[in-house]
N, C-alpha and C positions, 0 to 999 in steps of 0.2 A: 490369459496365461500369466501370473505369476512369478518371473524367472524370478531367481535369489542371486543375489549380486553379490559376486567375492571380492576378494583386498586383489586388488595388482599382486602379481609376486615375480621375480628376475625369473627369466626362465633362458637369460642369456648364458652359454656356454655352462650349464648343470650349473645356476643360482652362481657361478664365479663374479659377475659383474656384483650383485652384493657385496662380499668378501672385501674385495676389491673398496667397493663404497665405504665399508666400513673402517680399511683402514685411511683413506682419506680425508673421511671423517674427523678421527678422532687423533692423528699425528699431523703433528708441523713436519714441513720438508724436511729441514735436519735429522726429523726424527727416521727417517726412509732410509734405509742404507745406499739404495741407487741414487738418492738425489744427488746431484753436483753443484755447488756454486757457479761455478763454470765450466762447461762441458768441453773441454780444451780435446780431448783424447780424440768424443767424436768428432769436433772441427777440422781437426789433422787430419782423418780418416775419409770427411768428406771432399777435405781440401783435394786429396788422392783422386778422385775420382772425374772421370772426363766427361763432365756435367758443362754445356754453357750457360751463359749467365739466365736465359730465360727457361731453364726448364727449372719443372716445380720439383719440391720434393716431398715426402710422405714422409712422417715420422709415426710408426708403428707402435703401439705403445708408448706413445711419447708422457701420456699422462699429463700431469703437472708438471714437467721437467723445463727448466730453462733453456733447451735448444732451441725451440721454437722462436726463443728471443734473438740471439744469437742470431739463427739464419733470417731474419726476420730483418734485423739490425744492418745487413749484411745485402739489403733489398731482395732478398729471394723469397719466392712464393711458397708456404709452407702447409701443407693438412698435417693435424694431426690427429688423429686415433688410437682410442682407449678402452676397455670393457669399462672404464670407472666414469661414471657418469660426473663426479663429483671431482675428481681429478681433471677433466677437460673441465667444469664450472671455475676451478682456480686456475686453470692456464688462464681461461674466458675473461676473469676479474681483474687477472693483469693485464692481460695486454687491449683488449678492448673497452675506450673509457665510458661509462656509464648512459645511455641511452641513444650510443652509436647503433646503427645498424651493424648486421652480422656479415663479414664477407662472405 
């Protein structure tokens, strides 16, 4: 048999994780409207919260966003998750230095 072998194609959340990649891709963070230099507002918001020091937290489309750093900076355990494969590769390239293993 045969088979015929297709290209990979996104098939996360109707082809969005694409979209998503592409504009990753091809914008610097500035260029992002949500990006932050400093994500001051959410820190205030987490500060709020009756979290102690060893529970983790999830950042939900955190993408390439600098919270991660922040709560990271701050010693707290942090997941983040993205549809953009390419946006967690630039959190990736900052914070973990080159041929680190992956927490």
């Amino acid at each position: 048999m045969n088979a015929e072998r297709r290209p990979a194609r996104d098939v996360s959340f109707g082809g969005m994780g694409a979209r998503w990649d592409e504009l990753y891709r091809t914008r610097r963070g500035d260029q992002l409207s949500w990006t932050q230099a400093e994500p001051a507002m959410s820190l205030r918001l987490i500060d709020q919260l009756p979290l102690s020091e060893e529970d983790a937290i999830v950042d939900v489309g955190g993408g390439a966003d600098t919270l991660v750093d922040a709560l990271s900076a701050r010693g707290r355990r942090v997941t983040v998750l993205d549809i953009s494969r390419h946006a967690l590769n630039r959190s990736r390239a900052r914070l973990i230095p080159p041929g680190a293993p992956l927490p």
